[in-house]
C-alpha positions as CSV (number, residue, x, y, z in Angstrom):
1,X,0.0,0.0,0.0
2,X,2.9,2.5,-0.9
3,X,0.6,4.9,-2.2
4,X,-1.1,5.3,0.9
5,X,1.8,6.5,3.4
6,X,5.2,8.2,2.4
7,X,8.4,6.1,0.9
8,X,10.5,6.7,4.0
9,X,7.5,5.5,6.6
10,X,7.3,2.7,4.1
11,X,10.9,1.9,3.8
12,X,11.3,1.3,7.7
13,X,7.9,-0.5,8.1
14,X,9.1,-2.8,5.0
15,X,13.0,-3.3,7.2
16,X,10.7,-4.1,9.9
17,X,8.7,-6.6,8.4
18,X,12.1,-8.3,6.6
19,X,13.5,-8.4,10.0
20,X,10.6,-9.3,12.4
21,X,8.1,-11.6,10.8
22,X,9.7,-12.2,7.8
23,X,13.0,-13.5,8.4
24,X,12.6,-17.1,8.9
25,X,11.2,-17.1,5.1
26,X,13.9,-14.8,3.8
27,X,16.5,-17.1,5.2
28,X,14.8,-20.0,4.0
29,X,15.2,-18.4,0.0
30,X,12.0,-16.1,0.0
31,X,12.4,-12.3,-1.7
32,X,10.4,-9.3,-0.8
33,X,8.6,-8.1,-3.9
34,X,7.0,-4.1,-4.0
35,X,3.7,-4.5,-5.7
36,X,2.3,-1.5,-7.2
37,X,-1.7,-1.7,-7.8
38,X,-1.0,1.0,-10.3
39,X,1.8,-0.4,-12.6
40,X,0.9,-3.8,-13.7
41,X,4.6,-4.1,-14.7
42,X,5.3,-4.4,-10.8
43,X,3.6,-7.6,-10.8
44,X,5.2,-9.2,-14.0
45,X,8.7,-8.1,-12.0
46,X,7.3,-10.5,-8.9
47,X,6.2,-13.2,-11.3
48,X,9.4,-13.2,-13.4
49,X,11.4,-13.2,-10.4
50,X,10.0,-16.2,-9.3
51,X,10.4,-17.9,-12.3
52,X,13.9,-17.3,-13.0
53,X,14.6,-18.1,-9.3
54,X,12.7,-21.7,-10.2
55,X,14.6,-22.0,-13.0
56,X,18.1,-21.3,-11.8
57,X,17.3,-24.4,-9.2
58,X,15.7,-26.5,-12.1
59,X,12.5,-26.8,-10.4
60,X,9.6,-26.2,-12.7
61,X,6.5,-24.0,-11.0
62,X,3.5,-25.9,-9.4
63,X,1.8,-24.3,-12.4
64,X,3.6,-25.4,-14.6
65,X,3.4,-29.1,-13.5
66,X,-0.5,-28.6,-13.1
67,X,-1.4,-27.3,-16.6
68,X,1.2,-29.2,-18.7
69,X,1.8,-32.3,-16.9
70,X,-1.3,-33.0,-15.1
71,X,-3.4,-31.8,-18.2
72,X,-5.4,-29.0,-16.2
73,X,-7.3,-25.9,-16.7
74,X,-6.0,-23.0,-15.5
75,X,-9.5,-22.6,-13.2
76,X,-8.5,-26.3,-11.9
77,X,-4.8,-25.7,-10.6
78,X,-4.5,-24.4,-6.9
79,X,-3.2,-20.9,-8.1
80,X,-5.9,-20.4,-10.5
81,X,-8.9,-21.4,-7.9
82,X,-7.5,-18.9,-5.7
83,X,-7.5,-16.4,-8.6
84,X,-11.1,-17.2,-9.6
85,X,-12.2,-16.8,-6.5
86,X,-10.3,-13.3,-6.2
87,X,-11.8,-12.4,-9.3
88,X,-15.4,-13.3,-8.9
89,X,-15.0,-11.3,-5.1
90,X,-13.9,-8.3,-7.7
91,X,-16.5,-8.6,-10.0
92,X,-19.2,-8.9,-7.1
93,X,-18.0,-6.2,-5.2
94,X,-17.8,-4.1,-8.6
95,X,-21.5,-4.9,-9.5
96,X,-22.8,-4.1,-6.1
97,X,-21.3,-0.4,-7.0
98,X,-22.9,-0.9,-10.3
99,X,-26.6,-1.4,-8.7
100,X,-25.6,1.2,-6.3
101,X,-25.1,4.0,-9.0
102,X,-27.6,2.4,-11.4
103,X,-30.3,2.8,-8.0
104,X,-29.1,6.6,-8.1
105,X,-29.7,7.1,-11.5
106,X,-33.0,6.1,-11.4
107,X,-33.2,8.6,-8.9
108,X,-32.3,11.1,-10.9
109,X,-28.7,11.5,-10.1
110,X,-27.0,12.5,-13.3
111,X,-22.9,13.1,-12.2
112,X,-22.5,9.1,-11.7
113,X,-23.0,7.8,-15.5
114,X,-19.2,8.1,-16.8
115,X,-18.5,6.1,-13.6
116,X,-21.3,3.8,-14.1
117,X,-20.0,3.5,-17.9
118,X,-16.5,2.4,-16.6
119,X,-17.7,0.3,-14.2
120,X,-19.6,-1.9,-16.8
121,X,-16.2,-2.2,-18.8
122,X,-14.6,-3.4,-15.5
123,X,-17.4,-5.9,-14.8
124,X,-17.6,-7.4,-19.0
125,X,-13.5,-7.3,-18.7
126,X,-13.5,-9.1,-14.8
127,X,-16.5,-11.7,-16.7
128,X,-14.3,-12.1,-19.9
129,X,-11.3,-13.0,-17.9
130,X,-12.7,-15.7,-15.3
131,X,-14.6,-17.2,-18.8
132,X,-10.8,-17.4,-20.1
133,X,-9.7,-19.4,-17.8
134,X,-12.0,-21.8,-18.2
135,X,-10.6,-22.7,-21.6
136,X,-7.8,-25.5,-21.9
137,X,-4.3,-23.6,-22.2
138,X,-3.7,-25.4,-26.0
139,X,-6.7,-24.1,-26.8
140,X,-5.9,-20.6,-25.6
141,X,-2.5,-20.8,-27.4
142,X,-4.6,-22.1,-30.5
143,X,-7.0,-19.3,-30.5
144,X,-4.3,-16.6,-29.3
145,X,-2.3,-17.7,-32.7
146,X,-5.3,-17.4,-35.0
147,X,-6.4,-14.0,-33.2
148,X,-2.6,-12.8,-33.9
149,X,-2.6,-14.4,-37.4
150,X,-5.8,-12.5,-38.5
151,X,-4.6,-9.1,-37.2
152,X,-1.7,-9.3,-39.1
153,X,-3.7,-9.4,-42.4
């Protein structure tokens, strides 16, 4: 939550985290990781982190076992139940604040339909991407080739 408190507070509560409740982990291999919610690049710097580290040990990712060894959906591997769930909370919470302002409208409120317009590109984008993990990852690949194919020409 760095954009919530200054860098330096942030800094020493982050030092006291490494060195209080985190240390047995860090010793044990474990990195810290800053995630931004604003910068989705942040979170590709977590995930390739942890890949190279895996790799650099020659362990292949739980994930990676799951989807191409054991055949699974993404929505059927431990990682991507816990990300379903995440997103179907998100896509809850975001339609309750889509009834909410819709209710206002109704009401006559007027200042709340841009929000209410981007809310209902959140919610189709959240439904679009739990659907998407539904589909086998060859089949993904398959259709992500054709889609790339047909762009190009």
């Amino acid at each position: 939550m760095w954009d919530d408190i200054d860098v330096e507070t942030g800094v020493l509560r982050e030092a006291e985290l490494k060195k209080r409740y985190w240390n047995l982990m860090i010793r044990c291999g474990a990195t810290v990781g800053r995630f931004d919610m604003d910068d989705p690049k942040s979170a590709w710097t977590i995930v390739d982190n942890i890949i190279e580290k895996k790799q650099q040990i020659g362990q292949p990712l739980r994930l990676q076992e799951e989807l191409v060894d054991l055949g699974k959906r993404l929505n059927e591997t431990n990682v991507g139940k816990i990300l379903c769930r995440d997103l179907q909370g998100l896509l809850d919470m975001t339609m309750g604040t889509v009834e909410s302002l819709e209710w206002q409208v109704k009401r006559g409120r007027t200042d709340v339909n841009e929000e209410l317009v981007a809310l209902h590109t959140k919610v189709k984008k959240l439904s679009q991407e739990i659907k998407s993990m539904e589909i086998h990852l060859d089949k993904r690949v398959a259709y992500s080739s054709i889609k790339k194919l047909l762009a190009s020409m």
